[in-house]
C-alpha positions in Angstrom: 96.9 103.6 92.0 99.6 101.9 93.0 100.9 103.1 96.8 104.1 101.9 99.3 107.1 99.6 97.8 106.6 96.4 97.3 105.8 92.6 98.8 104.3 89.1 97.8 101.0 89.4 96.0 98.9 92.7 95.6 95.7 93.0 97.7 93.0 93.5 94.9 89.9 95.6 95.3 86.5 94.7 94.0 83.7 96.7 93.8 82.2 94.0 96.4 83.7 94.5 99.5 83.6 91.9 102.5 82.6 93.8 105.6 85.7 92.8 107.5 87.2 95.6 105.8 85.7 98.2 108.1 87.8 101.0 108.9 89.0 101.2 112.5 90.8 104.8 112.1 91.6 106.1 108.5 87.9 106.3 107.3 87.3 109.1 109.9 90.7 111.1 109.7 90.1 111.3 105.8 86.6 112.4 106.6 87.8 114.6 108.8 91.3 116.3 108.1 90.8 115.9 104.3 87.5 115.9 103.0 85.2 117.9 105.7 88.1 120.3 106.0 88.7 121.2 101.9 85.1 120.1 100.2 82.8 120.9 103.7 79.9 120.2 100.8 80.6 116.4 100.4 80.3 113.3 102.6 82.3 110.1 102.7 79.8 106.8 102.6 80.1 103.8 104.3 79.9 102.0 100.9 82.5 102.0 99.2 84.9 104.8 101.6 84.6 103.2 104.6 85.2 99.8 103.2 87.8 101.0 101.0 89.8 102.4 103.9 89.5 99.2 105.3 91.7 97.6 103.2 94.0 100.5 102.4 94.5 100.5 106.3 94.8 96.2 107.0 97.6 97.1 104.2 99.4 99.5 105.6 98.6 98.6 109.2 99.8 101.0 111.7 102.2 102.5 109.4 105.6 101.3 110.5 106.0 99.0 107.9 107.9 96.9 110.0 106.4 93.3 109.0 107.8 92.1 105.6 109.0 95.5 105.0 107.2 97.0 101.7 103.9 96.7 100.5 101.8 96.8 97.5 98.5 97.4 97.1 96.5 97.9 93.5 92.9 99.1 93.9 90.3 98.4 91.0 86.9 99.9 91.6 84.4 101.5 89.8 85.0 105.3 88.5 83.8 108.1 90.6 84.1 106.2 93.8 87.3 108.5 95.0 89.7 105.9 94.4 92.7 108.2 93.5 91.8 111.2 96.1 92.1 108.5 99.1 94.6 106.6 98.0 97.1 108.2 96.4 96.3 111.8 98.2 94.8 111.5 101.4 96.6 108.1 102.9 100.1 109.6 101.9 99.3 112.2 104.1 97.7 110.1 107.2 100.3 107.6 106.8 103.6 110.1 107.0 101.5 111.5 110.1 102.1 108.1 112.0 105.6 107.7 110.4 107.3 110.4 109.0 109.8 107.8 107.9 107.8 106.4 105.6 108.5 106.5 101.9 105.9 105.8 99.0 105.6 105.7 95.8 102.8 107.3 93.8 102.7 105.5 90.6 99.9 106.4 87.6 100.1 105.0 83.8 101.5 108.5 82.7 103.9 110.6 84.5 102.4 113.8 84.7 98.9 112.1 86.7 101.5 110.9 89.6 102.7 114.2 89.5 99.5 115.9 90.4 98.7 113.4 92.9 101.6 114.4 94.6 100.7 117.9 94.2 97.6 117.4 95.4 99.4 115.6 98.8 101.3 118.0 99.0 98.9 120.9 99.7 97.4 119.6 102.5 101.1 119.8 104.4 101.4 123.2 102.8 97.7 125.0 103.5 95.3 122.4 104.7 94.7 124.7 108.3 92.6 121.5 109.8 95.7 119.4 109.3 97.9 121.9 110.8 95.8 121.9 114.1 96.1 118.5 114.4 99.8 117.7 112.8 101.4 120.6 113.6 102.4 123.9 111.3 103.4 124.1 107.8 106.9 124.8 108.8 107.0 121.4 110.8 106.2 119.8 107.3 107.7 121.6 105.0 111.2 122.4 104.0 112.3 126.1 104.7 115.4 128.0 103.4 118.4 125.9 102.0 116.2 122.7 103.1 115.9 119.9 100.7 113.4 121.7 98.6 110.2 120.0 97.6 109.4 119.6 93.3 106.4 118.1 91.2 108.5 114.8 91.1 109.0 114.1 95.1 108.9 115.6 98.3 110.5 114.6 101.9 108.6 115.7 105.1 110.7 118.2 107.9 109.4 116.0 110.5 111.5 113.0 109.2 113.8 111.5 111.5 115.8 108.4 110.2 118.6 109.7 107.2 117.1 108.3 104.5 118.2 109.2 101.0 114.6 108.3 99.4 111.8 111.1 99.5 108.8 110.2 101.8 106.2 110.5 98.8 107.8 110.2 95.0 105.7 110.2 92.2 107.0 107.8 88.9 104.7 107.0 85.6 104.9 103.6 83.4 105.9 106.4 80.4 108.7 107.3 82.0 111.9 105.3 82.7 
């Protein structure tokens, strides 16, 4: 998965991580707006979720984006270890929650798997009722009546408020030029 712009040299995940990758605040809003909240059944672990919102969040920081601009960031680990669902579905969402100005880019190897990443984003701003208590309604989020209507290729977030002509979460595939 390949999430937010662009900068010097990607951060790479390994299946070993270093412990100063500890979550300090996106490890327990996945666990609890996104996972606990959908799949009340399963549990985020300290290894590897906790460690791997580590580094998604020492990326992204506190989301403004405002030192060096873009970033990059690939992550390689083992299959099964959620990967996909927190980076490229759940830290969209907790990221445009801190700035609605954000814009990222949800990149896969085929077009259609970006597009049901973003799909999969997107329903948590559309029915996820544990986000709603804490981010606010759907209709906060989500474009209404002659709004700039949301598709399976990008979506731009009601709460945005900088005119940007971008879409706060885009989805794109190496297949597709």
């Amino acid at each position: 998965a390949i999430f937010a712009g662009y900068e010097t040299a990607p951060a790479v995940v390994t299946p070993s991580f270093p412990r100063e990758f500890h979550s300090e605040w996106l490890f327990d809003e996945i666990d609890q707006v996104y996972v606990r909240a959908l799949w009340p059944e399963r549990q985020l672990h300290e290894q590897p979720h906790d460690e791997l919102c580590g580094i998604i969040e020492q990326a992204i920081g506190d989301c403004s984006f405002s030192e060096g601009g873009k970033k990059l960031i690939m992550i390689g680990v083992p299959r099964g270890s959620n990967k996909t669902t927190l980076a490229a579905e759940m830290t969209p969402c907790a990221v445009l929650t801190r700035n609605p100005n954000a814009r990222i880019l949800i990149s896969s190897f085929r077009y259609d798997v970006s597009q049901k990443r973003l799909a999969a984003a997107r329903q948590h701003f559309e029915s996820n009722k544990e986000f709603h208590r804490r981010y606010g309604a759907a209709d906060e989020w989500v474009p209404q009546f002659r709004e700039r209507p949301w598709s399976n290729e990008q979506m731009v977030v009601m709460k945005r408020t900088a005119p940007l002509i971008d879409a706060s979460i885009t989805a794109a595939g190496t297949d597709r030029s």
